[in-house]
C-alpha positions in Angstrom: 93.9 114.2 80.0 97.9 113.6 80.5 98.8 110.3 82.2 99.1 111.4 86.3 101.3 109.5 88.3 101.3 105.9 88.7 105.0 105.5 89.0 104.8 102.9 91.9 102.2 100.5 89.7 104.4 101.1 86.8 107.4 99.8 88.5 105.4 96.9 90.1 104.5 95.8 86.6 108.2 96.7 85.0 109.4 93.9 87.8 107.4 91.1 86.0 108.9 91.6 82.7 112.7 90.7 84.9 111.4 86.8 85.0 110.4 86.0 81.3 107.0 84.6 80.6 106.1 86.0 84.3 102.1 86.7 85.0 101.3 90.1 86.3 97.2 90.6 87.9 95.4 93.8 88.2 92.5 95.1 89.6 90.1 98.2 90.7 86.5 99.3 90.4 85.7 100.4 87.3 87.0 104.2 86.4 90.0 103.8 88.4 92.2 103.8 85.5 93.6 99.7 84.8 93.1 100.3 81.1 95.0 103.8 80.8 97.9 102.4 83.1 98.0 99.3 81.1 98.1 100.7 77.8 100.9 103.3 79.1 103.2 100.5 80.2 102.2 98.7 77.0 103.4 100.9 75.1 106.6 101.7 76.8 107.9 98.2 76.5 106.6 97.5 72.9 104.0 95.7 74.0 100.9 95.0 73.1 96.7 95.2 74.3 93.8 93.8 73.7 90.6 94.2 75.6 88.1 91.6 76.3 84.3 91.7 75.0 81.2 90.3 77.1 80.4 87.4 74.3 80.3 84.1 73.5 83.8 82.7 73.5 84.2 81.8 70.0 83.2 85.4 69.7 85.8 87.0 71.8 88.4 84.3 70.6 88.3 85.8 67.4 88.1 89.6 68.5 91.8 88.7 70.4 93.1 86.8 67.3 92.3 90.1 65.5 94.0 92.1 67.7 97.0 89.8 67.8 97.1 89.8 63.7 98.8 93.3 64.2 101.6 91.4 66.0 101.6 88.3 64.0 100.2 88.6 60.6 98.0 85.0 60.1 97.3 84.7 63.4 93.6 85.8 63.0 93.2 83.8 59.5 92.5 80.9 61.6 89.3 79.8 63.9 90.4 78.6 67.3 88.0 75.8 68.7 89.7 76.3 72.4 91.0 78.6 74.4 93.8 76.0 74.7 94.5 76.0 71.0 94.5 80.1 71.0 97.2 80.3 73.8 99.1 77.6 72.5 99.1 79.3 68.8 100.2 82.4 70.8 103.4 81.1 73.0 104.8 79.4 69.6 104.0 82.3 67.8 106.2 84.9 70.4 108.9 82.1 70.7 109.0 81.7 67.4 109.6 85.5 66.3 111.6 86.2 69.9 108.5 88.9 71.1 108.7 88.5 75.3 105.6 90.1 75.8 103.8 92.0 77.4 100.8 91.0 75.8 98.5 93.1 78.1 94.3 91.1 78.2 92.0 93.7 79.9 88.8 92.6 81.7 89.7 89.1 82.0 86.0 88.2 83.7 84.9 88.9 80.8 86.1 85.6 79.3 85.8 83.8 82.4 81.9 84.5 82.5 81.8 83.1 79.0 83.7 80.5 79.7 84.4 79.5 83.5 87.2 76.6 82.6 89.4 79.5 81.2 91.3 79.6 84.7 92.0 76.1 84.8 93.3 76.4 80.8 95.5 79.6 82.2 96.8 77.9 85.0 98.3 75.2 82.9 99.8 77.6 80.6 101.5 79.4 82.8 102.8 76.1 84.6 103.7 74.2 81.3 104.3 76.2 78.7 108.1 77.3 77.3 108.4 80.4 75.6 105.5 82.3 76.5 105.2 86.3 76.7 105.0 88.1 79.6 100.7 87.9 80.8 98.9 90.7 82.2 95.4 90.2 83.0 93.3 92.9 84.6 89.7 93.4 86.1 86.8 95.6 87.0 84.9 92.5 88.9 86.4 92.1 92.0 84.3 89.3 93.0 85.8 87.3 89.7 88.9 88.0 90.1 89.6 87.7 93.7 88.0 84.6 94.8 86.9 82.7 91.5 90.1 82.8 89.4 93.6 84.7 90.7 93.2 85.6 94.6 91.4 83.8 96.6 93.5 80.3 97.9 91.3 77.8 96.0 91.5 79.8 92.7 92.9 77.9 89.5 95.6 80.6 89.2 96.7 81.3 93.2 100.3 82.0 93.7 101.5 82.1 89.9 101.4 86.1 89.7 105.0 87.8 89.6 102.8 90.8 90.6 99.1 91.1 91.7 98.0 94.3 93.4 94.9 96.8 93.4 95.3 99.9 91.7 93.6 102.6 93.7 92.3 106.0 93.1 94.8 109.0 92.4 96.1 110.7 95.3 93.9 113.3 95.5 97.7 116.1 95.9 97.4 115.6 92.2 94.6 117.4 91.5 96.9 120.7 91.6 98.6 119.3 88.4 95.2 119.1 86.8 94.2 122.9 87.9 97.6 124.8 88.5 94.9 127.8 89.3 93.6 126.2 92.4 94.3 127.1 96.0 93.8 124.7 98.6 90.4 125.5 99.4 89.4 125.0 95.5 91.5 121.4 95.9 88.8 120.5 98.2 86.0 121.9 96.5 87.2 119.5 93.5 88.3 116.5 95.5 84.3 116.5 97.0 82.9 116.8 93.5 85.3 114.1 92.0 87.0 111.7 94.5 90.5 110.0 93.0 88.5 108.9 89.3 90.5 109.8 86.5 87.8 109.2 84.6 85.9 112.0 86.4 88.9 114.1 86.5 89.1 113.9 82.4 85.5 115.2 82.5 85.7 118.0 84.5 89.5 119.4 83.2 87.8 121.6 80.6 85.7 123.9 83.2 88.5 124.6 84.9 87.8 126.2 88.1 84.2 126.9 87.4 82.6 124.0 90.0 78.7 124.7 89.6 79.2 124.4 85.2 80.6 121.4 85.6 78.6 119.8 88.1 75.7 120.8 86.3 76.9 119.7 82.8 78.3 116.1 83.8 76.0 115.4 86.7 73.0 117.1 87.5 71.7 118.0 84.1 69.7 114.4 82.4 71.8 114.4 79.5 75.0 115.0 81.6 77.8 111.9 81.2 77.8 111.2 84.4 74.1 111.2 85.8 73.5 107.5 85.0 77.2 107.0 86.3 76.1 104.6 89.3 73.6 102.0 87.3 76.6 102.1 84.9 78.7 100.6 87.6 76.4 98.0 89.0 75.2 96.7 85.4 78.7 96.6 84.4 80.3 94.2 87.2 80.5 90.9 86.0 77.6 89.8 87.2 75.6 92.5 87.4 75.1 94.0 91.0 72.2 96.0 90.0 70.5 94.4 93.1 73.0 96.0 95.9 71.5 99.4 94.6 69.5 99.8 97.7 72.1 99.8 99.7 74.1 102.5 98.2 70.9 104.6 99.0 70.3 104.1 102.2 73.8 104.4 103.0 73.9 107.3 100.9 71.1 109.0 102.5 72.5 108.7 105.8 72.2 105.1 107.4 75.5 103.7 108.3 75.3 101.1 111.1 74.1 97.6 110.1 70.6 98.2 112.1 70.1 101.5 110.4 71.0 100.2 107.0 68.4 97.1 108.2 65.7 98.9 109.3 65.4 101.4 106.1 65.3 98.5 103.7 62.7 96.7 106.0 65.3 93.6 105.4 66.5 91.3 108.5 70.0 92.5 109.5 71.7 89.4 109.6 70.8 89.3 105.6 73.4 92.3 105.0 76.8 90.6 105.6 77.1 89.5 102.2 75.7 92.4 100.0 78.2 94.7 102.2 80.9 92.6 101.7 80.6 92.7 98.2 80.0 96.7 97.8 83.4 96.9 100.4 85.2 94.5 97.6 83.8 96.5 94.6 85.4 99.9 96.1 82.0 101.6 96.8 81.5 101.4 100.1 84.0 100.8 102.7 83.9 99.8 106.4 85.1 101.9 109.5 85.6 101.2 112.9 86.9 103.7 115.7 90.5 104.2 116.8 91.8 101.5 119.5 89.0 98.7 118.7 89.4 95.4 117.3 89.6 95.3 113.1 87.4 92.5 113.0 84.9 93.0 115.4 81.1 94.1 114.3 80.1 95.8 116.9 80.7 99.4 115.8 81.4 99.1 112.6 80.4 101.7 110.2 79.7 101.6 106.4 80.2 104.3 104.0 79.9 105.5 100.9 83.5 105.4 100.1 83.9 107.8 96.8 83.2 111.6 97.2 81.5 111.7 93.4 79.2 108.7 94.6 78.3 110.5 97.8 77.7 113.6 95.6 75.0 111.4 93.5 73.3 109.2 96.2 72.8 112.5 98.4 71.9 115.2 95.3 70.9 113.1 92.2 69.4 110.3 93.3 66.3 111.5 95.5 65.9 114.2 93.3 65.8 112.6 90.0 62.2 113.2 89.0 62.8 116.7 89.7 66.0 117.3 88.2 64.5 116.1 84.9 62.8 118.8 84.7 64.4 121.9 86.0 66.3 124.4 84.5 69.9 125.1 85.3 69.5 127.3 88.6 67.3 125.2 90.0 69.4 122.0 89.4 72.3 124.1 91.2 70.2 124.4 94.0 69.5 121.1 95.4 73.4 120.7 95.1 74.1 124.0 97.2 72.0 122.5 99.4 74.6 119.7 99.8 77.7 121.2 98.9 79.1 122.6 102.5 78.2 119.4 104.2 79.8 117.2 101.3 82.7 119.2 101.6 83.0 119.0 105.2 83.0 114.7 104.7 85.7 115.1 102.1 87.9 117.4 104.6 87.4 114.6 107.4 88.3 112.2 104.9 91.5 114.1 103.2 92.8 114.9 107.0 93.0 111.0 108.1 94.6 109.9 104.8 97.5 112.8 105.0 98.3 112.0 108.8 100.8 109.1 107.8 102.4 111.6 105.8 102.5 114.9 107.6 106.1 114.0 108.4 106.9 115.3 104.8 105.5 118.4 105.5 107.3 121.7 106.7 104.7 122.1 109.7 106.5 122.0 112.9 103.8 118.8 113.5 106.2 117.1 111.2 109.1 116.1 113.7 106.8 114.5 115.8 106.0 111.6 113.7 105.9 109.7 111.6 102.1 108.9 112.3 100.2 105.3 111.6 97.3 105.4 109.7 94.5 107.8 111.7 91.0 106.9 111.9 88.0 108.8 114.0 87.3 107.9 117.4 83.8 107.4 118.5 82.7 106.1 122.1 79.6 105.9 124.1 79.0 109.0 126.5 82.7 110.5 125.3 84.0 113.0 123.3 84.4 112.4 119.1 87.6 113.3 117.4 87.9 113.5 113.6 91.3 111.8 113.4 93.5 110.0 116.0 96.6 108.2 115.1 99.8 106.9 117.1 103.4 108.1 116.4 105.5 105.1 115.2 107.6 105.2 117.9 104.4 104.9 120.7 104.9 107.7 122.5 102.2 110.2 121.2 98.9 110.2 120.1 98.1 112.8 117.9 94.2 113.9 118.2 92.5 116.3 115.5 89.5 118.5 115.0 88.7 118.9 111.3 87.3 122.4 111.1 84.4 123.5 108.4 85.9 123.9 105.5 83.0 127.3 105.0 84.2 128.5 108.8 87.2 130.8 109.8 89.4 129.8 112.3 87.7 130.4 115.8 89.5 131.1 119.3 87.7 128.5 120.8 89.3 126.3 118.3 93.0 127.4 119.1 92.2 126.2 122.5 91.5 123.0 121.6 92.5 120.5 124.5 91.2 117.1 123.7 91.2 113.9 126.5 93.2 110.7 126.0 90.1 107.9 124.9 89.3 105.7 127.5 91.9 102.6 125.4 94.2 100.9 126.9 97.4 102.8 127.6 96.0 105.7 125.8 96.6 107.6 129.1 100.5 107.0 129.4 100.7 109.1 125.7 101.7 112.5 125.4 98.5 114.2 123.2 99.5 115.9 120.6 96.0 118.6 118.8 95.8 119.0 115.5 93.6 121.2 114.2 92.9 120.6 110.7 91.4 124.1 108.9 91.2 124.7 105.4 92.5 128.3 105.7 94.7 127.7 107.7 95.8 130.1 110.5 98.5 132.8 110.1 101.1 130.4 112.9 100.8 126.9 112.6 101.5 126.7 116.0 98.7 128.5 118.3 97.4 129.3 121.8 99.7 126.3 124.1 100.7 123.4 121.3 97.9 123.3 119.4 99.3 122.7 115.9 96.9 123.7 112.7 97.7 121.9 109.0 96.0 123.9 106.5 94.5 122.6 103.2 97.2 122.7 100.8 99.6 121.3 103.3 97.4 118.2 103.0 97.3 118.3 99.5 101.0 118.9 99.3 101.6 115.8 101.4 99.1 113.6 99.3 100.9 113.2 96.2 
């Protein structure tokens, strides 16, 4: 697959290399993409990359001495007793032959695993050292590289990255560059199946349009890439989170409040904080609250399965694994069908609330009322629900939104859609502003009195 987008994370890292010897931190769950984005800007700036190995230090000392021997012929002919001695052999080496980097070290927890006083060796290298090459370290663990190395404020290496962001999924607009074929309603039909993963978009470019072959193929069927794709990601992290897999089913299957989650388990609730939090820091699940309460309150939180291939597997693959082993094709296809429309439907939701910030970039006459904050759903006792709700930057509207079935023509009760101001403070002084959100679309954007109706590939459009 082509390299897709990334210009903002390519220009965060291009800003290290301005301040020589700068260090420049990545990170992301696992399929996201780091390596492909590092090696692009690697190569653009005549740099060079190595990836870490889970061994014994010694071990992976010599893999990276090997790697650097293309750079700087000797350097592997020699066994390095410390890391110290490696990164010192390393800075006189680029000094000495004028090379300012980037020399680009993937999965960093790697070697910290092996060897946890790594960060403390890094951290005086970066402080002391003269003529070092630009360092970019990156990470699939979040839990190693947030709070036991780089981010959190006790870490050896806190507040010496030039750069240090997240890199996220792919905006899911970019699927159209990918499948030039696709209309909007065959955007969402992909963006369900595969989420933001280039990874999983690299798998499924070669069936084109045909959903159901490669669903099958990579997912469903036992041989398939991608059926053992979630164990992969848990016995990957560094550790190994194997033991947060119950989790990911219940929450899959349906249980999203901390009781819920709690009572399917048969575990006390109050044992749950933890696990969660690290699923939310991994990128697998994520936490929601409604529209107009307080961030950090508890209370009504929700937790979800955050990637649309994840909730694919946890709600298809995963209870019917036995039987998937042994079906034939049609059969597999049928527990998906099963599936598929409500699936969708969680995707749509999902894809309306992350294109609200941006409708103002669209040609809908919805577009000169904003700009829009971030929208989230609203959810109270003994009053209505709405999909999406967001503020206009300037605090005088509140946009509320219905997001239609995606397998559901328009309706006329829908163009009458007249929703209530949520019982929040000084939600009542706003002027409401519906949105319908419909995959097809209606032939005005604008109908019955105000109601405004964004179609699917006006989302897409906007979320690239």
């Amino acid at each position: 697959m082509r390299f897709i987008d990334r210009a903002d994370e390519m220009r965060r890292l291009d800003a290290a290399l301005t301040v020589p010897g700068a260090l420049a931190v990545i990170w992301g769950r696992r399929r996201v993409g780091k390596t492909r984005l590092l090696i692009e800007w690697s190569r653009l700036h005549n740099g060079l990359y190595a990836a870490a190995e889970p061994s014994a230090p010694a071990v992976q000392r010599r893999y990276l001495a090997a790697a650097l021997e293309q750079r700087f012929p000797g350097f592997a002919d020699v066994e390095y007793p410390d890391w110290r001695s490696f990164l010192s052999r390393l800075a006189s080496e680029a000094n000495g032959n004028g090379w300012p980097g980037p020399f680009v070290l993937d999965e960093l927890p790697y070697l910290i695993a092996a060897d946890p006083t790594l960060a403390g060796v890094l951290q005086a290298w970066v402080d002391t050292t003269p003529g070092r090459p630009t360092l970019a370290v990156s990470g699939s663990s979040q839990r190693i590289m947030m709070h036991g190395a780089i981010l959190s404020a006790g870490a050896p290496l806190y507040g010496r990255a030039r750069e240090a962001f997240a890199v996220r999924p792919l905006k899911p607009g970019y699927l159209a560059d990918l499948f030039p074929r696709a209309g909007g309603r065959d955007l969402l039909a992909l963006y369900a199946a595969w989420g933001g993963m280039p990874r999983y978009w690299e798998l499924a470019e070669r069936f084109g349009l045909d959903l159901e072959s490669a669903v099958d193929t990579l997912v469903l069927d036992p041989a398939g890439p991608l059926h053992p794709e979630p164990d992969r990601l848990l016995l990957e992290e560094v550790p190994p989170a194997t033991a947060l897999r119950p989790l990911l089913d219940v929450t899959g299957a349906g249980a999203h409040r901390v009781s819920e989650i709690a009572g399917r388990l048969g575990w006390p609730a109050s044992s749950l904080s933890r696990p969660l939090a690290a699923l939310t820091e991994m990128g697998l699940v994520r936490r929601e609250t409604p529209f107009g309460s307080e961030p950090r309150s508890g209370k009504r939180s929700l937790y979800r399965i955050d990637d649309p291939f994840l909730r694919l597997w946890f709600r298809v693959v995963a209870p019917g694994r036995t039987a998937l082993a042994q079906a034939p094709r049609e059969t597999r296809l049928e527990y998906w069908r099963r599936h598929r429309a409500g699936l969708e439907a969680l995707a749509w939701e999902e894809l309306c609330r992350m294109a609200v910030p941006f409708l103002h970039r669209s040609a809908s006459p919805l577009a000169d009322l904003g700009p829009w904050e971030p929208a989230q759903r609203y959810w109270r006792r003994n009053e209505p629900e709405y999909d999406v709700m967001a503020r206009s930057l300037d605090g005088r509207r509140l946009l509320v939104g219905e997001a239609k079935s995606p397998s559901r023509p328009l309706s006329a009760a829908t163009r009458r859609f007249r929703p209530r101001a949520p019982a929040i403070p000084g939600a009542g002084e706003l002027e409401i502003v519906p949105v319908v959100f419909a995959p097809s679309g209606a032939a005005d954007p604008t109908v019955g009195t105000g109601v405004h109706v964004i179609d699917a590939r006006t989302v897409f459009d906007v979320l690239r």
